[in-house]
C-alpha positions as CSV (number, residue, x, y, z in Angstrom):
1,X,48.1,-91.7,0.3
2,X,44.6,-93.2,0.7
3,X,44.2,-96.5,0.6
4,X,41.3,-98.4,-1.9
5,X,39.2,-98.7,0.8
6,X,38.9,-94.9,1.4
7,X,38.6,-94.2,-2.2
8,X,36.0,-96.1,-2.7
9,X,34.2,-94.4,1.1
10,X,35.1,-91.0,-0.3
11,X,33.4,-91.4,-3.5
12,X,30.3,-93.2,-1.7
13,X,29.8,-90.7,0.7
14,X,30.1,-88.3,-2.0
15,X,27.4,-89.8,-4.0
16,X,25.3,-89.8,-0.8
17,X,25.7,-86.6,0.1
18,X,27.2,-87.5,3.6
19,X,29.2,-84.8,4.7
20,X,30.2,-86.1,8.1
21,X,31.5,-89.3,6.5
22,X,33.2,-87.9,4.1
23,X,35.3,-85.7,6.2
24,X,35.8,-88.1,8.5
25,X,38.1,-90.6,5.8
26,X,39.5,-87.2,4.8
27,X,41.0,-86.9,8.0
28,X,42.2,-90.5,7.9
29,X,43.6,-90.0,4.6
30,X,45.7,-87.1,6.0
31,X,46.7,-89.3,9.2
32,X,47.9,-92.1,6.8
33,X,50.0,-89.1,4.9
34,X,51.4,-87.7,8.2
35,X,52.8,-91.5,9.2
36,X,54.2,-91.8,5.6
37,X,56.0,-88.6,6.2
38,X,53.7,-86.4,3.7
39,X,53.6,-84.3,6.8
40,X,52.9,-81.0,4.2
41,X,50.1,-82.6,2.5
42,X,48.5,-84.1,5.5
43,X,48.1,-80.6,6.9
44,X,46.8,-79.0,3.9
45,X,44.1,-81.7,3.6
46,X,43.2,-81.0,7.4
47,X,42.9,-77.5,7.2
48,X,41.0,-78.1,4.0
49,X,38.4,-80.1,6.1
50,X,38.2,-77.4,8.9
51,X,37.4,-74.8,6.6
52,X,34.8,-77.2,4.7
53,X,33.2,-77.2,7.8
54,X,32.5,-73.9,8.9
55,X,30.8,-73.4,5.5
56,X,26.7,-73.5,5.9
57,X,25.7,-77.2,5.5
58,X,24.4,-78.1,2.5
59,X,21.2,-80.4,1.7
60,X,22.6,-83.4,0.8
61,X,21.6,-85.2,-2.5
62,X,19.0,-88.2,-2.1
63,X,20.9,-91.2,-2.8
64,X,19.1,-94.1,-5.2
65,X,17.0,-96.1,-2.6
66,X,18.8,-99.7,-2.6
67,X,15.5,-101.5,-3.3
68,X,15.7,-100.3,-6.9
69,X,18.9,-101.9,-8.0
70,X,18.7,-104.9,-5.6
71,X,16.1,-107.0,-6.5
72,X,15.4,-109.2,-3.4
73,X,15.5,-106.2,-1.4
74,X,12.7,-104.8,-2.7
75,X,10.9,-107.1,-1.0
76,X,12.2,-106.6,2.2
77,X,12.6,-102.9,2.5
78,X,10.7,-99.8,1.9
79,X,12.2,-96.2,1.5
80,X,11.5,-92.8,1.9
81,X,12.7,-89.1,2.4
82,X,10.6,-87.7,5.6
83,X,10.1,-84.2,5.9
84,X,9.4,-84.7,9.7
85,X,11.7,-82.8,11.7
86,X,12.2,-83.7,15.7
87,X,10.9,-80.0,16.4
88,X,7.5,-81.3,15.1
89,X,7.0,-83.9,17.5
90,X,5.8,-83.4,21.1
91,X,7.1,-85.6,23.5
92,X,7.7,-86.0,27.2
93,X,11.0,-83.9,28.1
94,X,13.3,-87.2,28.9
95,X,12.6,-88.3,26.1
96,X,12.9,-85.3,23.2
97,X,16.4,-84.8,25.2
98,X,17.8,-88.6,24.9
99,X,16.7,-88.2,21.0
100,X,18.3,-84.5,20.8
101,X,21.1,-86.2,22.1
102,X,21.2,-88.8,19.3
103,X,21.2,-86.0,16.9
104,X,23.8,-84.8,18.2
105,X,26.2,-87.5,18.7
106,X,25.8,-88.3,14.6
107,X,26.0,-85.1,13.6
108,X,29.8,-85.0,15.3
109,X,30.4,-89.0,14.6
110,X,33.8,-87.9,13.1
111,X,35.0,-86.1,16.6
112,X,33.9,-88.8,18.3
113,X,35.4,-91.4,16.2
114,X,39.1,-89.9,16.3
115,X,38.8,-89.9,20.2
116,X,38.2,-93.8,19.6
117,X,34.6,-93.8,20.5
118,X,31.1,-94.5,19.0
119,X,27.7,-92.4,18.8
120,X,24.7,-94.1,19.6
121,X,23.6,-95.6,16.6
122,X,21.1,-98.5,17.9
123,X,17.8,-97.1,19.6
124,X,15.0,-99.4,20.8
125,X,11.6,-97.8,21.4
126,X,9.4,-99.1,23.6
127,X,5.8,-97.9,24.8
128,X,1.7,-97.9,23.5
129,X,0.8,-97.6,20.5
130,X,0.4,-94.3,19.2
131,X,3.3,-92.5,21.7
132,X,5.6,-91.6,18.5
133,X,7.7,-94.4,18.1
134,X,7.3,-94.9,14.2
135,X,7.3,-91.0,13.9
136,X,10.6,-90.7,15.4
137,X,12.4,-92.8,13.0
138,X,11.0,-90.4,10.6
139,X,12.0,-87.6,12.8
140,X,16.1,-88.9,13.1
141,X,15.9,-89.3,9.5
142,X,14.3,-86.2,8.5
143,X,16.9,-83.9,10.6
144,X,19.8,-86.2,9.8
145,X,18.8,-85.9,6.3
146,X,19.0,-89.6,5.8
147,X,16.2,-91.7,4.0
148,X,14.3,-94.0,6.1
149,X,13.9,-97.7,5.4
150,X,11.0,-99.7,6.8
151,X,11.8,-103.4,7.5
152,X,8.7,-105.5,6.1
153,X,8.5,-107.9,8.6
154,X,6.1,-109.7,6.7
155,X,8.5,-110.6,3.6
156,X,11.6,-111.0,5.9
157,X,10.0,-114.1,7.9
158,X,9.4,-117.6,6.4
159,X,8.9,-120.5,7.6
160,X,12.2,-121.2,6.6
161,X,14.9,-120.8,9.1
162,X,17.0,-120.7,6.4
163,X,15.6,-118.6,4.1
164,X,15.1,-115.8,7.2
165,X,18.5,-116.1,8.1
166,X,19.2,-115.0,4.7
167,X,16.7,-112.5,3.8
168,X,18.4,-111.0,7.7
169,X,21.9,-110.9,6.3
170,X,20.7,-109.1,2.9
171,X,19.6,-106.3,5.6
172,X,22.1,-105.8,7.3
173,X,24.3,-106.0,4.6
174,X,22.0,-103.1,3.1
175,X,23.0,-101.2,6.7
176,X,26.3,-101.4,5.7
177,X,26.1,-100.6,2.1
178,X,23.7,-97.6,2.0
179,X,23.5,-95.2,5.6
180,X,20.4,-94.3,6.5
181,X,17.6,-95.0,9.2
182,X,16.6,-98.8,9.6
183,X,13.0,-99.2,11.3
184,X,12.4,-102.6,12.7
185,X,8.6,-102.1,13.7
186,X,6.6,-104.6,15.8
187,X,10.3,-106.2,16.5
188,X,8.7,-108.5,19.0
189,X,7.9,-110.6,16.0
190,X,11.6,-111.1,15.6
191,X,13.1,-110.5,19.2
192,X,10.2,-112.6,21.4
193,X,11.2,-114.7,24.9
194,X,13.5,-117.5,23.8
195,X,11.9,-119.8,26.9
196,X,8.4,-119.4,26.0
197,X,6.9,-123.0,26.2
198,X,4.6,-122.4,23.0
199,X,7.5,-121.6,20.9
200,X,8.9,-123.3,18.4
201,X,12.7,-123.7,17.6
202,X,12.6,-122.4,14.3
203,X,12.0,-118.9,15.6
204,X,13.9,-119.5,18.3
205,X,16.8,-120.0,16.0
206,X,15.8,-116.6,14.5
207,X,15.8,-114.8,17.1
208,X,19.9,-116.2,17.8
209,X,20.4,-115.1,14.2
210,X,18.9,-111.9,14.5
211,X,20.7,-111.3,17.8
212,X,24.0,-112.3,16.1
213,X,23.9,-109.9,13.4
214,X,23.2,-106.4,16.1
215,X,26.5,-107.6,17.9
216,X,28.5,-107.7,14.6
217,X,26.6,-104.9,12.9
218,X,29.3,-101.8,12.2
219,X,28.2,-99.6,9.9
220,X,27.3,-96.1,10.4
221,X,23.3,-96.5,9.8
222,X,21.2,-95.7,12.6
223,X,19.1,-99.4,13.5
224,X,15.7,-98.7,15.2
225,X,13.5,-100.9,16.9
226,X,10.0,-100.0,18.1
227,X,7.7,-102.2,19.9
228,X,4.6,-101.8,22.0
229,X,5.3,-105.1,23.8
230,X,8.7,-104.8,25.4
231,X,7.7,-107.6,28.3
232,X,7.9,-110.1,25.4
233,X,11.4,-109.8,24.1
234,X,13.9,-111.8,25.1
235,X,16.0,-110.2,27.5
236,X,19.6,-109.8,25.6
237,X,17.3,-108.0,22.7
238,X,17.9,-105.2,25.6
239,X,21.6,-105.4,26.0
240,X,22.4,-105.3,22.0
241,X,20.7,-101.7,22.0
242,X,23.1,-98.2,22.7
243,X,19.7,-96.8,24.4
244,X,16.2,-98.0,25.2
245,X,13.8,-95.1,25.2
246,X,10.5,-95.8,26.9
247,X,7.2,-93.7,25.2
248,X,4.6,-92.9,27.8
249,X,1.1,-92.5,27.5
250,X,1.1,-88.2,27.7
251,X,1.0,-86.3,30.7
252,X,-1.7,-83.5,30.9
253,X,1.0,-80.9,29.8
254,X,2.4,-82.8,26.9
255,X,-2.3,-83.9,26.0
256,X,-2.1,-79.5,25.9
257,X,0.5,-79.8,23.6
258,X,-0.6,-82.0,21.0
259,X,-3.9,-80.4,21.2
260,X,-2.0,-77.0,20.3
261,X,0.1,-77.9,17.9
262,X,-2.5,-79.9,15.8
263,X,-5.1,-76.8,16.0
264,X,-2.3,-74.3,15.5
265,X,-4.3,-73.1,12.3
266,X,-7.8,-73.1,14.3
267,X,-8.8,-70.7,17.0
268,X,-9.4,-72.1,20.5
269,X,-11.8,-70.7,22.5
270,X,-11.3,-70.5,26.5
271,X,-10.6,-73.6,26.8
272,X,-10.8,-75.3,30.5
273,X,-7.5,-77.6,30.0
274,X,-8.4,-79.0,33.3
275,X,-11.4,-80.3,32.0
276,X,-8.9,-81.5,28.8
277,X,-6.6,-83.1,30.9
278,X,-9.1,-85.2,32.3
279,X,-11.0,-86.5,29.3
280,X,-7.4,-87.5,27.8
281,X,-6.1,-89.3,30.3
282,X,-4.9,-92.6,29.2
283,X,-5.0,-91.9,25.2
284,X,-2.0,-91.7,23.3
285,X,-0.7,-88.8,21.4
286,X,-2.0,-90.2,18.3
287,X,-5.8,-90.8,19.7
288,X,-5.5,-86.7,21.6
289,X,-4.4,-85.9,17.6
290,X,-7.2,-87.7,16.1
291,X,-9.9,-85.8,18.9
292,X,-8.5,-82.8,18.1
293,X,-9.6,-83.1,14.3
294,X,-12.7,-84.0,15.1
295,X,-13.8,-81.5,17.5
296,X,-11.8,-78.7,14.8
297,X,-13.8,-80.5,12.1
298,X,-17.3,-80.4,14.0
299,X,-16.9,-76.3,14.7
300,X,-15.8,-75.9,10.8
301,X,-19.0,-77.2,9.8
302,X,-21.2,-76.1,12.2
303,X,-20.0,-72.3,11.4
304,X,-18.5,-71.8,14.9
305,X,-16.1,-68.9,15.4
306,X,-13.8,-71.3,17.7
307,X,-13.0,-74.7,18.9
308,X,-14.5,-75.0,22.7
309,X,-14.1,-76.9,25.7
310,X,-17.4,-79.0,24.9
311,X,-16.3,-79.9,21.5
312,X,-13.1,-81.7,22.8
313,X,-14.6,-83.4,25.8
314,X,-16.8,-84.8,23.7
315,X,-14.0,-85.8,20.8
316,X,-11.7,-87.2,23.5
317,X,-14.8,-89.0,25.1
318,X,-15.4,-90.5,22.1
319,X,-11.6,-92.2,21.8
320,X,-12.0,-93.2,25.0
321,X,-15.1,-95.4,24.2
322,X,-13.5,-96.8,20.8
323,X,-9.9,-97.4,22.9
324,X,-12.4,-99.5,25.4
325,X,-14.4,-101.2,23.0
C-alpha cells in the first residue's frame, strides 16, 4: 500500500491541482502493490490512471500562494497566475522550439520519470533587455498552469552572509514545498565572477551558497534565471542549468512580427517592411512594441484610416534616439 510519504504527495498534489504529479505517485503506489504481491489492485489502480488520462485536462485549482501563510517569505517572494500563454510571444525560431520543448518534457514528467530520467526543469535566460526573458517565465507558467513567483532580490540579500544564506534556504525550501515557476531576475546579482578583484568575500560566499543549493535542488518546480549580463557570472552558474537559452536582439522577420501582433486590432497601411526593418534594427522586442503604440496611437488621434510606413519610422526612430541617449 502507499507509503506516508505518498499520502501526504497525493493529497498535496490534489490540493494543487497537479495532475501530472498526482498520477505519477499513483503509479508508484501501484508498483509498491505489485512488489507486495497486490498484483490485482496494482493493475486496477494503473488502468485507473490510463483512463484518467485520456479524459480532457482540467484547469487546475490555484493553490494558496506560500507567501500568505509563511511570514518571512512574504518578503522574499511575490506570486501570480499569468494569463500569458507561449503562443503570445514572438521569438526567434531556436528559441520558441527549446521553450516548446520545455513544455513538453513537464507536461510528460511522469513518462519520463519511470524511464529513470528527468525533464528540464532549470532554464537560464540570457540576452538584452527587453528580448522576453521575464515574459517567458510568465509564458511556462501560464501554459503549465502553475503560479509564478518572482524572487525579490532586494529582500533576499543582506549584508549578512548569514542571514542570505538563510533567507536562500527558505527559497528553495519554498521550491520544494509549493511547484510552480521560480524567477531569479537580474541573477548576476547573486551569480557574479567569483575572481573579480573588487569583490568582496561575503558575496563571494553567496554565490558558493547559492551554487550549492541548484546542485541539491530536487523538487519538481521549474527554477528560472534571467539576466542581461551573462559575461559576468561565474562560470559554474552555467553548468548548474538543464539549458541556457540565449535572447537575441530581433531579426527583421521576427521586428514584422511584433509589429503585427501588437497592431493586430489596427489597420496597417502598405507598409514598406523594408523600410521597417531598417529603422528597428538593434531595438529589442520590447522597444519595436513600445513604437508600435505610438505610431497606432498618433494615427488614432490624428483621425487616420491606417497606420503607415512614416508613422513607424518615425516611432522606431524615436527609440532609437532614447536607447542612445
Amino acid at each position: 500500500m502507499a507509503t506516508a510519504d505518498q499520502m501526504k504527495a497525493l493529497v498535496r498534489s490534489h490540493a494543487e491541482g497537479d495532475d501530472t504529479k498526482f498520477y505519477a505517485v499513483a503509479l508508484q503506489v501501484a508498483a509498491r502493490a505489485a512488489r507486495g504481491g497486490q498484483s490485482h489492485f496494482a493493475q486496477e489502480l494503473r488502468d485507473l490512471v490510463d483512463a484518467l488520462r485520456k479524459q480532457p485536462v482540467r484547469e487546475p485549482g490555484r493553490p494558496i500562494p506560500v507567501t500568505q501563510p509563511r511570514g518571512e517569505l512574504s518578503g522574499l517572494l511575490s506570486v501570480s497566475y499569468p494569463e500569458t500563454r507561449m503562443a503570445d510571444l514572438v521569438l526567434e525560431p531556436d528559441v520558441r522550439e527549446r521553450l516548446d520543448r520545455v513544455i513538453v518534457e513537464q507536461r510528460q514528467q511522469d513518462r519520463l520519470r519511470a524511464q529513470g530520467f528527468r525533464p528540464l526543469r532549470r532554464l537560464l535566460l540570457i540576452g538584452p533587455p527587453g528580448t522576453g526573458k521575464t515574459m517567458t517565465a510568465s509564458a511556462l507558467a501560464g501554459d503549465l498552469h502553475l503560479p509564478l513567483f518572482l524572487i525579490r532580490l532586494d529582500g533576499l540579500i543582506t549584508k549578512f552572509m548569514g542571514e542570505t544564506a538563510a533567507k536562500l534556504r527558505l527559497v528553495f525550501d519554498a521550491l520544494s514545498e509549493t511547484r510552480g515557476v521560480y524567477l531569479f531576475d537580474e541573477v548576476d546579482a547573486l551569480g557574479g565572477e567569483r575572481a573579480r578583484t573588487n569583490d568582496v568575500g561575503e558575496i563571494r560566499r553567496v554565490l558558493n551558497s547559492f551554487l550549492q543549493f541548484l546542485e541539491q535542488d530536487e523538487s519538481d518546480s521549474l527554477l528560472v534565471a534571467a539576466t542581461n549580463h551573462p559575461q559576468m557570472l561565474d562560470r559554474a552558474m552555467f553548468r548548474r542549468f538543464d539549458a541556457v537559452i540565449d535572447y537575441p536582439l530581433p531579426t527583421a522577420d521576427v521586428a514584422k512580427a511584433v509589429i503585427r501582433n501588437r497592431l493586430a486590432n489596427v489597420r496597417l497601411g502598405r507598409i514598406a517592411w523594408g523600410d521597417i526593418a531598417t529603422a528597428a534594427k538593434g531595438l529589442s522586442h520590447a522597444e519595436i512594441t513600445l513604437a508600435s503604440e505610438r505610431a497606432a496611437k498618433e494615427a488614432i488621434l490624428a483621425k487616420h484610416d491606417a497606420v503607415t510606413t512614416a508613422g513607424l519610422v518615425v516611432a522606431l526612430r524615436e527609440r532609437q534616439a532614447r536607447s542612445t541617449q
